[in-house]
LUMKE-547049 format. One line per 8 residues: their letters; for each residue x, y, z of N, C-alpha, C, O. Coordinates in Angstrom, 2 decimals. Layout:
BEGIN
a> X,Y,Z,X,Y,Z,X,Y,Z,X,Y,Z  ...
//
This chain:
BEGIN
xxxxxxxx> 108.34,114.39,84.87,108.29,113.17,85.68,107.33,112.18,85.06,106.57,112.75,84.28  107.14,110.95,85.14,107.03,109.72,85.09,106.10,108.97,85.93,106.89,108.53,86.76  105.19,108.62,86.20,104.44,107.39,87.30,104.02,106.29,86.47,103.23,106.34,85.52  104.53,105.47,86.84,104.09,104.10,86.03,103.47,102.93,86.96,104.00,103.02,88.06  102.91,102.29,86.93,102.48,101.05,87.36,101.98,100.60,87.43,102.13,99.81,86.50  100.38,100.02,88.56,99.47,99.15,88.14,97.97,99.92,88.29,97.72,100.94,87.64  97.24,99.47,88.98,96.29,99.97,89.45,95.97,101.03,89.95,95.17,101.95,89.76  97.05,100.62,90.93,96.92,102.19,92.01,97.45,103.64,91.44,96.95,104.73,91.73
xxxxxxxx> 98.52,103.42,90.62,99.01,104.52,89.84,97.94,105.00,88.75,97.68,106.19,88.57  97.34,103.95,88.02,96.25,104.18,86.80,94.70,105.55,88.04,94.23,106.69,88.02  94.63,104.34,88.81,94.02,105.51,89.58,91.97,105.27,89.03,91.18,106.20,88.87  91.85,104.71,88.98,90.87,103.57,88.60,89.56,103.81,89.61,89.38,103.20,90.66  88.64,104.87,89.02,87.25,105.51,90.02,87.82,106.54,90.73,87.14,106.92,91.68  88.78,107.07,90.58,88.93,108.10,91.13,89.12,109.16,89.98,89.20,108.76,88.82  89.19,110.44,90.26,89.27,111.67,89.71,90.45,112.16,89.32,90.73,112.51,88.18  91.40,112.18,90.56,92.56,112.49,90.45,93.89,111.72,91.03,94.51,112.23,91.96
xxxxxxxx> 94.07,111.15,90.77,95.30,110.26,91.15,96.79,110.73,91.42,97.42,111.45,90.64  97.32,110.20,92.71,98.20,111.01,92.98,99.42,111.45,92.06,100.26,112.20,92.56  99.59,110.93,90.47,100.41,111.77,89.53,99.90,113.22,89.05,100.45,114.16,88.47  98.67,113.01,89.51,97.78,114.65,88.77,98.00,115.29,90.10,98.04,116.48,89.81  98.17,115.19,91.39,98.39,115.68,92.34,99.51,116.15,92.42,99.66,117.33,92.76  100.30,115.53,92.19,101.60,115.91,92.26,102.20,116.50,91.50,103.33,116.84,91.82  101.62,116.91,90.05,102.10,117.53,88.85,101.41,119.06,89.25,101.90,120.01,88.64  100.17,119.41,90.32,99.58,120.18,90.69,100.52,120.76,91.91,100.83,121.94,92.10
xxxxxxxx> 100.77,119.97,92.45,101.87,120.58,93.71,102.89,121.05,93.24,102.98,122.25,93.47  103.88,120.53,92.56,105.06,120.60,92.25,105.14,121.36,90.95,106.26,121.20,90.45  104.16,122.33,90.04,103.96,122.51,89.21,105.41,121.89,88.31,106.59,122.22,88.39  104.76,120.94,87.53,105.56,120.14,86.82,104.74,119.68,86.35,103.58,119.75,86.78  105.17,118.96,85.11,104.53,117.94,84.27,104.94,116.50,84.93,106.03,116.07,85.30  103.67,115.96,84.92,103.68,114.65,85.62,102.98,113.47,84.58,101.75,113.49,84.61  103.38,112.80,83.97,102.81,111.57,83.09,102.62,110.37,84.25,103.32,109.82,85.11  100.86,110.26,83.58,100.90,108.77,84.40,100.74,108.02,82.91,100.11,108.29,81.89
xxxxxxxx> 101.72,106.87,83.36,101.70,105.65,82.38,101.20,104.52,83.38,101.77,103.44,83.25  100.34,104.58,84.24,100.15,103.71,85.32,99.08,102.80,84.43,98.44,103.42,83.57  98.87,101.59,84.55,97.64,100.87,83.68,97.18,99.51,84.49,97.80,98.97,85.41  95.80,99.06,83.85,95.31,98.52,84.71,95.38,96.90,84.81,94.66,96.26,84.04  95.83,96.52,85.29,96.27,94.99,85.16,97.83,94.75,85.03,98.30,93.64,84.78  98.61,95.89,85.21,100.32,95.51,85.37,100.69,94.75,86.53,100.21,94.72,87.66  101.60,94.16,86.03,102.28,93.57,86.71,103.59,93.50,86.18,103.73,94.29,85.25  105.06,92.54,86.55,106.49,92.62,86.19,106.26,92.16,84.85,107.09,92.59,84.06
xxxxxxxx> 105.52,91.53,84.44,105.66,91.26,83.12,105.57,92.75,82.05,106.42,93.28,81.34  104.48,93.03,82.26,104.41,94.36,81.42,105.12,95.37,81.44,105.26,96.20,80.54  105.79,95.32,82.89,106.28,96.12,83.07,108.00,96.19,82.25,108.57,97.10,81.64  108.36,94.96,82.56,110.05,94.72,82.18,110.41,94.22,80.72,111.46,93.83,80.20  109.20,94.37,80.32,109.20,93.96,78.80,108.25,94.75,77.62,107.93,94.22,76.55  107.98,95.67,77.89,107.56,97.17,77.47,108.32,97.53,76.67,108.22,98.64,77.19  109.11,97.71,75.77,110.10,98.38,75.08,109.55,100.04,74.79,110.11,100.95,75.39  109.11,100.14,74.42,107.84,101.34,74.27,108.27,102.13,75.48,109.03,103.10,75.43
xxxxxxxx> 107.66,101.60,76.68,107.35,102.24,78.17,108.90,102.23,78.79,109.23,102.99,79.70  109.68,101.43,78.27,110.98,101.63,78.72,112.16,102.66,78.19,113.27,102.95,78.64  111.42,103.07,76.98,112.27,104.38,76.52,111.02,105.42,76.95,111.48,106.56,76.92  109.96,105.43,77.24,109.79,107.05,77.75,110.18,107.23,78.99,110.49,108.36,79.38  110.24,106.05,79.88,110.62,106.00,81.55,112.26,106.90,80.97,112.32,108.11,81.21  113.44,106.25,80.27,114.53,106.81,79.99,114.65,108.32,79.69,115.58,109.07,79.98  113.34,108.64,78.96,113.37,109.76,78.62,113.21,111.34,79.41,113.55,112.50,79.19  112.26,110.36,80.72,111.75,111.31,81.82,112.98,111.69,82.57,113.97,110.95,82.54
xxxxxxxx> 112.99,112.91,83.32,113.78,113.24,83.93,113.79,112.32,85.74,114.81,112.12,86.40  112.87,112.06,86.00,112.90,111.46,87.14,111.57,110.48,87.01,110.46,111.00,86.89  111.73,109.06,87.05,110.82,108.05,87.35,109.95,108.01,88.88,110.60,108.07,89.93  108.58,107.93,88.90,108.19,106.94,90.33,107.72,105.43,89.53,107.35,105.26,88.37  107.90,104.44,90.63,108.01,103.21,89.94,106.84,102.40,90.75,107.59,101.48,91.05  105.75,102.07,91.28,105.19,101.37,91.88,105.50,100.08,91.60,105.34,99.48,90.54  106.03,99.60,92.80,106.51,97.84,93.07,105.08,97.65,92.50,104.01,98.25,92.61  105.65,96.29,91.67,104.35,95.34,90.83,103.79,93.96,91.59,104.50,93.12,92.14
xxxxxxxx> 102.84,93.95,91.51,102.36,92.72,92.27,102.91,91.83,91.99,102.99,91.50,90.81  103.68,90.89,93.37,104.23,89.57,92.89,103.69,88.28,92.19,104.43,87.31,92.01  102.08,88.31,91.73,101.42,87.10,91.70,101.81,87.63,90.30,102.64,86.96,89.68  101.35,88.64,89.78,101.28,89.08,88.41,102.82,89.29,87.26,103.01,90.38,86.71  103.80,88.10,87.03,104.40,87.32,86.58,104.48,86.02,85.96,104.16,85.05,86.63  104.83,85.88,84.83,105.65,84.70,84.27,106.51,83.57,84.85,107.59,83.45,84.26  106.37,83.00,85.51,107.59,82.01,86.11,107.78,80.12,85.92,107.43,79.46,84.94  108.22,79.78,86.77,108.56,78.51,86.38,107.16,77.64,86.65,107.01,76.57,86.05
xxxxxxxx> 106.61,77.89,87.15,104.93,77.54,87.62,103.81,77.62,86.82,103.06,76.65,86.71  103.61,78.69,86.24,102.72,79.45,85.40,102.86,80.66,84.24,103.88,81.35,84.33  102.23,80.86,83.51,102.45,82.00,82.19,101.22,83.08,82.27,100.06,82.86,81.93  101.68,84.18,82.74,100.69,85.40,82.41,100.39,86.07,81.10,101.21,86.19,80.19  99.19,86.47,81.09,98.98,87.32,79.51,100.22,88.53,79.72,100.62,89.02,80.78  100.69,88.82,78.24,101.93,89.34,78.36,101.52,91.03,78.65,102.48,91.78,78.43  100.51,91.58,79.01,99.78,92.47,78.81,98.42,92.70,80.47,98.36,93.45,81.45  97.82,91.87,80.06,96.73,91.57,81.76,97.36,90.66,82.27,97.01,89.47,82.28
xxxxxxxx> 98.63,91.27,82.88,99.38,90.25,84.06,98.43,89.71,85.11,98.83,88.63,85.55  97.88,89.91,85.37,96.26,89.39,86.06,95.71,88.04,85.79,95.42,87.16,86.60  95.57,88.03,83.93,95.60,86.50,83.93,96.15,85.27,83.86,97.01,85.42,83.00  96.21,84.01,84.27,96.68,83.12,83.83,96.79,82.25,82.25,95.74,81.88,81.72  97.91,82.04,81.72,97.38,81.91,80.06,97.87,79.94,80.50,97.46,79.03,79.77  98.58,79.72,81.49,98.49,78.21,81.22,99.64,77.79,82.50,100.59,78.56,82.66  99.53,76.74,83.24,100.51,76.16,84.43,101.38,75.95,83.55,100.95,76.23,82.43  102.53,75.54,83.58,103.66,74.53,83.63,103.65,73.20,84.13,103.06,72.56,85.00
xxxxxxxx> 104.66,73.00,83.10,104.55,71.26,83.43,105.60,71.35,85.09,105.88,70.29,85.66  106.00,72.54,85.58,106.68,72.27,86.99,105.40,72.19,88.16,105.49,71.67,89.28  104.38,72.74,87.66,103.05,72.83,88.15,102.38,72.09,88.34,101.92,72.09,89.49  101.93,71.08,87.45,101.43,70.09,87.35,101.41,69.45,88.16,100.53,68.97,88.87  103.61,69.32,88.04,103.59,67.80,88.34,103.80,68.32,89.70,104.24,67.29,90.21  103.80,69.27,90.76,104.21,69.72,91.83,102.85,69.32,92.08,102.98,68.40,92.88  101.87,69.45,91.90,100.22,69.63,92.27,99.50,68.45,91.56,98.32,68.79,91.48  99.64,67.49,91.13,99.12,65.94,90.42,98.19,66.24,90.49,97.51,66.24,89.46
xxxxxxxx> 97.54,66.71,91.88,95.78,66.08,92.31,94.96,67.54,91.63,93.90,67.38,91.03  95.43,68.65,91.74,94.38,69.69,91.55,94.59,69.84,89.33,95.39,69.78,88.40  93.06,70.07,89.72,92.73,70.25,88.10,92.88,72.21,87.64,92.27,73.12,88.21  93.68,72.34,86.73,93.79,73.65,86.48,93.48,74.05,85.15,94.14,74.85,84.49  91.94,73.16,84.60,91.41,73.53,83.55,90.62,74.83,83.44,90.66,75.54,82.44  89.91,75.09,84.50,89.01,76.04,85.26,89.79,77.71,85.99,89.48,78.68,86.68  90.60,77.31,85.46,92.05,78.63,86.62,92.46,79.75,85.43,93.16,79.32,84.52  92.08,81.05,85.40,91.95,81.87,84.40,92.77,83.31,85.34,93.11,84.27,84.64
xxxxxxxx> 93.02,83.38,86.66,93.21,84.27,87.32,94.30,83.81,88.14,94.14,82.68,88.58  95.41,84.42,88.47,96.44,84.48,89.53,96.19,84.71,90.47,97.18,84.67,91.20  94.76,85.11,91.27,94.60,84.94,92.64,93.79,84.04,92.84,93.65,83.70,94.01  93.03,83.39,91.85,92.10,82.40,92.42,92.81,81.40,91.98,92.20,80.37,92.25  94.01,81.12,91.32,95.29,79.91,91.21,95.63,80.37,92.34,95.08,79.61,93.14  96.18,81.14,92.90,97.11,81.27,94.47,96.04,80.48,95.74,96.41,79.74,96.66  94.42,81.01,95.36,93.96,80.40,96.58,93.10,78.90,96.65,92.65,78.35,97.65  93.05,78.46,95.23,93.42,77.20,94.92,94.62,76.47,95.52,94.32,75.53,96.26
xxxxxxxx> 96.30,76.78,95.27,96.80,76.54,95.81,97.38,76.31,97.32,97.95,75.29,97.72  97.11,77.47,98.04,97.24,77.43,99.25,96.10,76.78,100.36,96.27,76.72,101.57  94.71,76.25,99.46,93.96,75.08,100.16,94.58,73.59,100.81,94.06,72.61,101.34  95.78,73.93,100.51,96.30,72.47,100.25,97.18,72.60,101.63,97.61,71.53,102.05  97.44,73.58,102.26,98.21,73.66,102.96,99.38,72.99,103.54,99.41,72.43,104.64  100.46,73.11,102.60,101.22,72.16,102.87,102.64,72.85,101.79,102.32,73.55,100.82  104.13,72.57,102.06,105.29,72.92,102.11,104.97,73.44,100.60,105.54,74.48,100.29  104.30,72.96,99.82,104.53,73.48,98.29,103.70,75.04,97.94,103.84,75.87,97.05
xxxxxxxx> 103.09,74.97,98.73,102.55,76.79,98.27,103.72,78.02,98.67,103.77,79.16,98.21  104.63,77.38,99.67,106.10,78.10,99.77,107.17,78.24,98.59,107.61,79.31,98.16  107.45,77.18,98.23,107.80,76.87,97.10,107.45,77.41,95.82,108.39,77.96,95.24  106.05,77.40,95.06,105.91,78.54,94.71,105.74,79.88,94.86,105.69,80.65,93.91  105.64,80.23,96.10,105.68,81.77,96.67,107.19,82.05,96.56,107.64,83.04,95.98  107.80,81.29,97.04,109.67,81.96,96.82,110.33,81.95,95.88,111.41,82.53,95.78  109.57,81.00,94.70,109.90,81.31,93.77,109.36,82.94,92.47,109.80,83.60,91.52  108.33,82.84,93.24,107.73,84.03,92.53,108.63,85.37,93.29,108.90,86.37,92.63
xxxxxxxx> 108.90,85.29,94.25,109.71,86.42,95.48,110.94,86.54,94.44,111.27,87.59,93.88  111.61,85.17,94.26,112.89,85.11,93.91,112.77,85.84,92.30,113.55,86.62,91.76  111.92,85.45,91.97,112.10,86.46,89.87,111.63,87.41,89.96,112.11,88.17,89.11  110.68,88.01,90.72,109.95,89.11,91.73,112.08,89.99,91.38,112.63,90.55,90.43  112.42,89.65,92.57,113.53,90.70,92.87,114.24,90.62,91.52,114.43,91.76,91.10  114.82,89.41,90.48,115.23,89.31,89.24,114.54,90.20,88.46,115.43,90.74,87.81  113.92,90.50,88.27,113.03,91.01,87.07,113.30,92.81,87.33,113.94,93.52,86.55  112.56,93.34,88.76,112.73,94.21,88.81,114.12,94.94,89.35,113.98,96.14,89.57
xxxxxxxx> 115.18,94.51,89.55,116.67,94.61,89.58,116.89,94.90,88.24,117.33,95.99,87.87  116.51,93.75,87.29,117.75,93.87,85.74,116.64,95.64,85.42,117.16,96.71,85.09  115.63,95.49,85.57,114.68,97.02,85.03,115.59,97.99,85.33,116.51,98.45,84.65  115.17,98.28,86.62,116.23,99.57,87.94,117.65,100.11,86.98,117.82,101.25,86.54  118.52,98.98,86.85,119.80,98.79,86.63,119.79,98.95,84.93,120.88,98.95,84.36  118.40,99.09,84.03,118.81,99.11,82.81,118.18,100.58,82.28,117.99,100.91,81.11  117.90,101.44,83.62,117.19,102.38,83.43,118.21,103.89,83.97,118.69,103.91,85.10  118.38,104.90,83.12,119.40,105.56,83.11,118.56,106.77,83.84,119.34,107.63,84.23
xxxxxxxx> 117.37,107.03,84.08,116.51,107.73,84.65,116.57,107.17,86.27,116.43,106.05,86.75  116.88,108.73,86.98,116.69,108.17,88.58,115.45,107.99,88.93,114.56,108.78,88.61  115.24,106.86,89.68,114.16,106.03,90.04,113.78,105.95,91.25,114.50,105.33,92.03  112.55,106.57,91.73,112.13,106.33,93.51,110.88,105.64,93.44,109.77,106.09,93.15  111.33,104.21,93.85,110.64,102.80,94.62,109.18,102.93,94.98,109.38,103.14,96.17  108.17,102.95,94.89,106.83,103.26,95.77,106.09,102.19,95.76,105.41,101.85,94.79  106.21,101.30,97.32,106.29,100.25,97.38,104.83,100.44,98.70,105.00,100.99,99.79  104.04,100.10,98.42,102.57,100.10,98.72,102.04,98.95,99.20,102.31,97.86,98.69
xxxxxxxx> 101.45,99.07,99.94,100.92,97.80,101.15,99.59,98.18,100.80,99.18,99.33,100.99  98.88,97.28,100.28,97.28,97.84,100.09,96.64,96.40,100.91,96.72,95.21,100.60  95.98,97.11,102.08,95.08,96.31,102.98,93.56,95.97,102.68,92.77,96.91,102.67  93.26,95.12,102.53,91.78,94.40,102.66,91.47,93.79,103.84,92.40,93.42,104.55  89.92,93.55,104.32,89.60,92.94,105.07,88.84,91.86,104.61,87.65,92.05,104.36  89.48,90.43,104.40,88.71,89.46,103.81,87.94,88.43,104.93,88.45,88.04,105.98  87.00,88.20,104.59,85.51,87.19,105.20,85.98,87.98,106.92,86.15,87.31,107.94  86.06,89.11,106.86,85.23,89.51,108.65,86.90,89.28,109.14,87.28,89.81,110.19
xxxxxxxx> 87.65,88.65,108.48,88.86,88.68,109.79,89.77,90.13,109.33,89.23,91.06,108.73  91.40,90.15,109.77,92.02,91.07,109.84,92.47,91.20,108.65,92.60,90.47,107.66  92.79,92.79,109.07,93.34,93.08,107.63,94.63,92.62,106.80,95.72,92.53,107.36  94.45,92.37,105.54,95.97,91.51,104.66,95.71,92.40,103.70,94.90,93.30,103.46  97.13,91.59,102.96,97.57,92.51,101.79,96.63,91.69,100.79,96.52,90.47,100.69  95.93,92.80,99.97,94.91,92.30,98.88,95.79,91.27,97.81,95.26,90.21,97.48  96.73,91.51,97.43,97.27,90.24,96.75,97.33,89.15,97.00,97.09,88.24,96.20  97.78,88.99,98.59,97.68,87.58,98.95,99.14,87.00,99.27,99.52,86.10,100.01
xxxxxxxx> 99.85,87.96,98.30,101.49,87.39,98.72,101.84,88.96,98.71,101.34,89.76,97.93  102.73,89.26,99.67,103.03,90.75,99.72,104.40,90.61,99.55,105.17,89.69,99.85  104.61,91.89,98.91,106.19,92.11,98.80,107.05,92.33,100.16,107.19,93.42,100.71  107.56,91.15,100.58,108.16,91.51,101.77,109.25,92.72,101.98,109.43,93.49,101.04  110.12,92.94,103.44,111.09,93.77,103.37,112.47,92.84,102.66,113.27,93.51,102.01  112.62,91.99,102.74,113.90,91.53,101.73,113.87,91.76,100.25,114.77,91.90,99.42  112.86,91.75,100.19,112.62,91.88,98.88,112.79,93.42,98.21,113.16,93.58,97.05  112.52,94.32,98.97,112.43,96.02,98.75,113.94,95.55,98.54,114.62,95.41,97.52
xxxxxxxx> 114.26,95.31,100.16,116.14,95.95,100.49,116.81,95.27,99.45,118.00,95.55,99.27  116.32,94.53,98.81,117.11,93.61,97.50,117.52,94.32,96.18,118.45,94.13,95.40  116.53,95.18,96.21,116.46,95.96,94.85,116.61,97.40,95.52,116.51,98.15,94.55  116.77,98.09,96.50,116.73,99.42,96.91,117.66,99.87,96.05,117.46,100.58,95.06  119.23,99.21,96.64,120.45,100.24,96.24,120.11,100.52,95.04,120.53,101.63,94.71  119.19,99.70,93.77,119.79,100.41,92.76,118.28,101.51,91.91,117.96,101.84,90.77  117.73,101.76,93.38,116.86,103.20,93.02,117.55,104.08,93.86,118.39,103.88,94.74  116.82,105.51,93.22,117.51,106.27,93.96,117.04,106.85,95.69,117.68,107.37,96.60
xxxxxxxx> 115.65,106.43,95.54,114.62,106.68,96.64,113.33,105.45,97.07,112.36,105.29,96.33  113.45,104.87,98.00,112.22,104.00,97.88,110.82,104.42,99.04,111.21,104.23,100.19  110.44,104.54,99.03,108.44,105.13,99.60,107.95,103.44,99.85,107.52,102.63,99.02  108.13,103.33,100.99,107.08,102.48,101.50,105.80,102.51,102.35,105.80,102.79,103.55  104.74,102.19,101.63,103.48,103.03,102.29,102.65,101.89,102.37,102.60,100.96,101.56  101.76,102.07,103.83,100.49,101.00,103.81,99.35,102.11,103.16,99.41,103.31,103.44  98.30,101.54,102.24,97.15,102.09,102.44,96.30,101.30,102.36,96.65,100.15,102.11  94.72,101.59,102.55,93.37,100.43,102.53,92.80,101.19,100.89,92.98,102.20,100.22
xxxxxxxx> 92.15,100.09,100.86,91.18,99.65,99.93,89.40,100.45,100.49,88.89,100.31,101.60  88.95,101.07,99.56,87.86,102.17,100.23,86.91,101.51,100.37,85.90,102.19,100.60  86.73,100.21,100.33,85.86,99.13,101.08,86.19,99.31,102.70,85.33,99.30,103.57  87.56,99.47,102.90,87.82,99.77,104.30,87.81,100.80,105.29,87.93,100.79,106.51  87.52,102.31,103.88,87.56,103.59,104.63,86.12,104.23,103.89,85.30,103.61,103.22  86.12,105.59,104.25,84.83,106.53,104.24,85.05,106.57,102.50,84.17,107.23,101.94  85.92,106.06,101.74,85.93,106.49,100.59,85.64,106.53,99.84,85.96,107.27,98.92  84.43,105.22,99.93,83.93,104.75,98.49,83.16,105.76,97.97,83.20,105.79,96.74
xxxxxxxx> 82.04,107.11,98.81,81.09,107.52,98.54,81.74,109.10,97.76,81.08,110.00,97.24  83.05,108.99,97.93,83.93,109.92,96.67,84.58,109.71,95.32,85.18,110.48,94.57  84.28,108.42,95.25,84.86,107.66,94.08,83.87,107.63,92.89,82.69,107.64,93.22  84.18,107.59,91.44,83.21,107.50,90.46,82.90,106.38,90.01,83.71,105.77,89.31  81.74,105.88,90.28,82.21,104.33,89.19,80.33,103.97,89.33,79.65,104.34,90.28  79.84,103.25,88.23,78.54,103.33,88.26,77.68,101.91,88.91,78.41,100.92,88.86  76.64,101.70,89.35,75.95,100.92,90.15,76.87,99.71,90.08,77.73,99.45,90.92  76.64,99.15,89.22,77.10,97.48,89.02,78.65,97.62,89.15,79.30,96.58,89.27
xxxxxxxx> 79.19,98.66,89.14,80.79,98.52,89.57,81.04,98.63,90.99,82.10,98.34,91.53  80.18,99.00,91.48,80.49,99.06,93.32,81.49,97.85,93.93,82.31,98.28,94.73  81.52,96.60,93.70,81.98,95.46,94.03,83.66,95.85,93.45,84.61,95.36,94.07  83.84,96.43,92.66,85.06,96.52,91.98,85.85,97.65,92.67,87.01,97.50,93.07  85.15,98.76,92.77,85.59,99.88,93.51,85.86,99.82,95.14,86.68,100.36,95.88  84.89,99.01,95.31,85.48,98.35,96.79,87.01,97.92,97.02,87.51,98.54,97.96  87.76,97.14,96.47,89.18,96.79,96.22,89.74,97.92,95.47,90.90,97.69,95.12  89.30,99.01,95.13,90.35,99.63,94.84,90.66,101.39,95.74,89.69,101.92,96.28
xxxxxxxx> 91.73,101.94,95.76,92.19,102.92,97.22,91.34,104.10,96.40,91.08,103.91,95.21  90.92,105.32,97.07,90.03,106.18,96.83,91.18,107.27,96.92,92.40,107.21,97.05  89.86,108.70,96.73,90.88,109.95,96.81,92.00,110.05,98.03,93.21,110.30,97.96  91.33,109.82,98.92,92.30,110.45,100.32,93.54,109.43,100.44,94.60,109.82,100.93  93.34,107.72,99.86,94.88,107.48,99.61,95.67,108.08,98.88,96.84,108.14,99.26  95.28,108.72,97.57,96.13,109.17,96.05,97.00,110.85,97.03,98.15,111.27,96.92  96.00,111.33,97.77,96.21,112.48,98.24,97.34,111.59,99.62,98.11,112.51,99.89  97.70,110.59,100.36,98.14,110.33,101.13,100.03,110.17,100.50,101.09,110.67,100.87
xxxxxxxx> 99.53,109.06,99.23,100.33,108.72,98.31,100.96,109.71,98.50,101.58,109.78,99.56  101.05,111.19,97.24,101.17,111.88,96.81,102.12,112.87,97.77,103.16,113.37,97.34  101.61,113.09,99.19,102.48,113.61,100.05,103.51,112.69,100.65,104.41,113.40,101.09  103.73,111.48,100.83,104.32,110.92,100.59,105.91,111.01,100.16,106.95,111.14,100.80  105.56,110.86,98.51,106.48,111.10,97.14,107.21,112.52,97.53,108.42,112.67,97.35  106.16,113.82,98.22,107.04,114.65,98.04,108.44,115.05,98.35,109.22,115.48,97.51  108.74,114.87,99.77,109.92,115.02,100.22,111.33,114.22,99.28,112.49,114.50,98.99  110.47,113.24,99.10,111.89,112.46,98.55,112.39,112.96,96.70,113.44,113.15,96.08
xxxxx> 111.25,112.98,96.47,110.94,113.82,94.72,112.23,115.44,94.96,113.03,115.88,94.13  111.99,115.91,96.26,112.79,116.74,96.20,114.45,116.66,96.41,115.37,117.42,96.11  114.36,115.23,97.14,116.02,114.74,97.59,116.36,114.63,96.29,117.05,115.45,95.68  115.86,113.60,95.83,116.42,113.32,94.39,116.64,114.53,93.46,117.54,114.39,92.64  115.82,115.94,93.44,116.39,116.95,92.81,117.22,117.80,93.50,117.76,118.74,92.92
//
């Protein structure tokens, strides 16, 4: 088996991440190719990562963050989908007034943008939704390895109010049901961020990383994950 995807799959201050869990349960060999800063870009244009996914007998696929793309708006590093490498001139001219000399990150461009509050932060959100489902459809459909979906809700609590999805734009349900038929299994799971649970004080990561490990899910999600995956890991066999 196969786990590929971003963060949460890489498994980032933690010990064991739910592909080592699951290669422990299921005695099987379990590869994580999960890495840190994916997004659809890296993901659908991997040539490399797209013949060992082929090669595995059964894929898990963690849905990729929608900010972390290429689109008609903006250009990500082809690699740290995370950063911004430059707007578009559809950008620009959609946004005249804001300066995007200073904008190096896809979430602090998203919350730049959505200061403005007004019909155009939709506009680019549906467009990112809309190549969002493009991107990971033509993948699904070019991948001869059966594929189960693990589509993850990761909650933060930002400035004291309720909890949201740490990206900022979440993969809605149209968006799953868009691309389902052509996996073979899809896992939709909420979990928090161990800023939000007992978890941080199980996680590895050293003084000055605390701030970082905060945003990211601890053991008892990977272990939540992980049971999860199982039932369906077995439909599919």
């Amino acid at each position: 088996m196969v786990c590929t995807g971003g963060d949460e799959t890489y498994g980032r201050f933690v010990e064991r991440p739910y592909a080592a869990i699951l290669e422990e349960r299921l005695d099987r060999r379990c590869l994580n190719l999960g890495s840190l800063f994916c997004g659809v870009e890296a993901l659908c244009r991997d040539e490399g990562l797209f013949k060992l996914l082929n090669g595995a007998e059964l894929c898990i696929l963690q849905a990729p963050d929608v900010l972390r793309q290429s689109n008609h708006y903006y250009q990500v590093h082809p690699r740290r989908n995370d950063r911004v490498l430059t707007p578009t001139s559809d950008l620009i001219d959609l946004y005249p007034e804001v300066d995007f000399t200073d904008v190096h990150f896809v979430c602090h461009l998203m919350r730049l943008l959505k200061r403005h509050q007004d019909a155009r932060f939709e506009v680019v959100v549906e467009e990112l939704r809309r190549n969002w489902v493009r991107q990971i459809s033509d993948l699904l459909q070019r991948l001869d390895t059966p594929v189960i979906l693990l589509a993850l809700k990761v909650l933060e609590n930002k400035d004291g109010g309720d909890l949201v999805e740490r990206s900022g734009v979440a993969i809605s349900q149209q968006m799953v049901e868009a691309v389902r038929p052509f996996s073979a299994e899809c896992v939709e799971l909420p979990t928090y961020v161990s800023g939000q649970s007992d978890a941080l004080e199980d996680m590895l990561f050293g003084t000055l990383q605390q701030p970082m490990a905060e945003h990211m899910i601890g053991p008892a999600a990977h272990r939540s994950i992980a049971d999860a995956l199982l039932g369906p890991i077995q439909d599919v066999n």
